[in-house]
C-alpha positions in Angstrom: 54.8 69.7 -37.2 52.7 69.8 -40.3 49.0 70.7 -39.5 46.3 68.3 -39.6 44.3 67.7 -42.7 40.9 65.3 -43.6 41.5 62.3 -45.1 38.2 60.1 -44.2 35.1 59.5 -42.4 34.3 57.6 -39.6 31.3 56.1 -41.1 33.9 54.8 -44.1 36.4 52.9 -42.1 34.6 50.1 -39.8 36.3 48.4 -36.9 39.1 45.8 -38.6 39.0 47.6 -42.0 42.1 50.0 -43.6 41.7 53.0 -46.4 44.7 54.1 -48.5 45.3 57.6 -47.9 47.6 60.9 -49.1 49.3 62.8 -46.7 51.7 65.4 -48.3 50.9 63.8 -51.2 52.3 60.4 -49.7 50.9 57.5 -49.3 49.6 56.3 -45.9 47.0 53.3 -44.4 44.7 54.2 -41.8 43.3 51.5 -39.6 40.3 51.1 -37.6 41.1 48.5 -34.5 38.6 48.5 -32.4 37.1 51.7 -33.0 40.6 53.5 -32.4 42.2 55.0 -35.8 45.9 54.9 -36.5 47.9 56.0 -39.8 51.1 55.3 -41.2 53.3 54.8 -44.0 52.0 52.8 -46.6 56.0 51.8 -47.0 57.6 49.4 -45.8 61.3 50.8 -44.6 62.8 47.2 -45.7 62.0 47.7 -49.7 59.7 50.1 -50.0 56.8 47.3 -50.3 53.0 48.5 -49.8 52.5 47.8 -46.1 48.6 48.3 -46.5 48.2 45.2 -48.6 49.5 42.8 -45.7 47.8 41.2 -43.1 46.7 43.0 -39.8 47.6 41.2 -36.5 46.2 43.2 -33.7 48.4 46.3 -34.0 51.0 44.8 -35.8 51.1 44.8 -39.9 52.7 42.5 -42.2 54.3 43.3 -45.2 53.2 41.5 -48.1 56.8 41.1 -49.7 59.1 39.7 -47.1 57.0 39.3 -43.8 58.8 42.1 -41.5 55.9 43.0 -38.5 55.2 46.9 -38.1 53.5 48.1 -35.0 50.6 50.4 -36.7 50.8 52.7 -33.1 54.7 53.8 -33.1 55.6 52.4 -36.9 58.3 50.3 -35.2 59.9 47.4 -37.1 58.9 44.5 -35.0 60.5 42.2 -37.1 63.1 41.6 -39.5 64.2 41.4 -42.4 63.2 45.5 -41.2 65.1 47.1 -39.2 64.2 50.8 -39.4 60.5 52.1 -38.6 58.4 53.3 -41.1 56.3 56.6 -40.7 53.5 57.1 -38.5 50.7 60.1 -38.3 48.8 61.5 -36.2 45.6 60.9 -35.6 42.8 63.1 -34.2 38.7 62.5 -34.8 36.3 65.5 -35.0 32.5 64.6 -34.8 32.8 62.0 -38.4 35.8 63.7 -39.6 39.0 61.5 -39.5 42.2 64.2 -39.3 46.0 63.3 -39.9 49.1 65.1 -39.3 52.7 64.0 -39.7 54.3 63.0 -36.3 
C-alpha cells in the first residue's frame, strides 16, 4: 500500500463541497458529506469521463457523460452503463490536515 500523503485542508472542503486532487500524479475528487471525507477516482470506469463534475447524491456520484451512479465509499458502480468500480483512497484526517493513500 502506497503511503499517505496531504492533499487538502479541512478548513478548504465544507460539508457538501468536493476539491480535485493528485494522487500519484492521478487525478482524484475528495468529498465532504457530512463532515466525513472520502476520495476517489476522478474517472469514470465506463469512458474515462470526469466523475467530479457530476452531481452528488448522498454517497453516490453521477457521471456527467452517461449517468452511471458510483458509491464515493467503496467506488462501486451502482449503475450502468458502468459496470466496473472506479478507484477509491484512503482517507485519514490529522488535526486540519486531509491525508490520502491508495487503497
Amino acid at each position: 500500500m502506497g503511503r499517505f500523503v496531504q492533499v487538502a485542508t479541512v478548513t478548504e472542503i465544507p460539508a457538501g463541497e468536493r476539491k480535485l486532487v493528485w494522487v500519484d500524479e492521478e487525478p482524484a475528487v475528495l468529498f465532504n458529506v457530512g463532515g466525513e471525507f472520502f476520495c476517489l477516482a476522478d474517472v469514470c470506469s465506463h469512458d474515462g469521463g470526469p466523475l467530479g463534475e457530476g452531481e452528488l447524491f448522498g454517497h453516490e456520484i453521477e457521471c456527467p457523460r452517461h449517468g452511471a451512479l458510483f458509491d464515493i465509499r467503496t467506488g462501486e458502480a451502482v449503475t450502468l452503463p458502468a459496470t466496473a468500480p472506479t478507484s477509491v483512497y484512503r482517507v485519514r484526517v490529522e488535526e486540519d490536515k486531509i491525508l490520502v493513500a491508495p487503497a
